[in-house]
C-alpha positions, 0 to 999 in steps of 0.5 A: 548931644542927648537932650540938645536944644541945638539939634532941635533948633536945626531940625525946625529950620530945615523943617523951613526948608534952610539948608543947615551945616553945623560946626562944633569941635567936640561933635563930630556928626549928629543925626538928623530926621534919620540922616546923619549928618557930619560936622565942617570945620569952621574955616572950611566954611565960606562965610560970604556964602551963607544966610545967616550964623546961628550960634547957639553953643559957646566954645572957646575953640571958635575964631570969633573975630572970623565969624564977626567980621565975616559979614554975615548976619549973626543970631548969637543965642548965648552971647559966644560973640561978646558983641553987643547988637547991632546991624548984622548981629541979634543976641538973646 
């Protein structure tokens, strides 16, 4: 974790005022602005409630064909999705 840019990109988004949940399987909980704050299970999330996906780690433990047709738009930093762009879908 020392050193994650994705730590930072969740700071400036609830710096926004977005309410911010992460999911990583080999990061149980992450500190931030001083709280700590626990990780979610993947499918413990309800998909069709939320915003937006923002992916911007890449593991191969993650249901992709989940977060794919969830329905959700997706920013995919690091193209975890193999995906090409499209309606619901921005990649870097």
């Amino acid at each position: 974790m020392r050193n994650s840019r994705a730590v930072r990109v969740m700071e400036l988004l609830e710096a926004e005022g977005a309410r911010v949940e992460f999911a990583d399987p080999l990061v149980p909980a992450v500190t931030l602005g001083g709280t700590e704050r626990k990780g979610v299970a993947l499918d413990a999330l309800p998909l069709d409630d939320l915003d937006l996906i923002v992916v911007l780690v890449r593991n191969a433990a993650w249901p992709v064909e989940q977060l794919r047709d969830a329905g959700v738009p997706v920013f995919d930093a690091v193209n975890a999705l193999d995906q090409a762009d499209g309606a619901r879908h921005e990649r870097l």
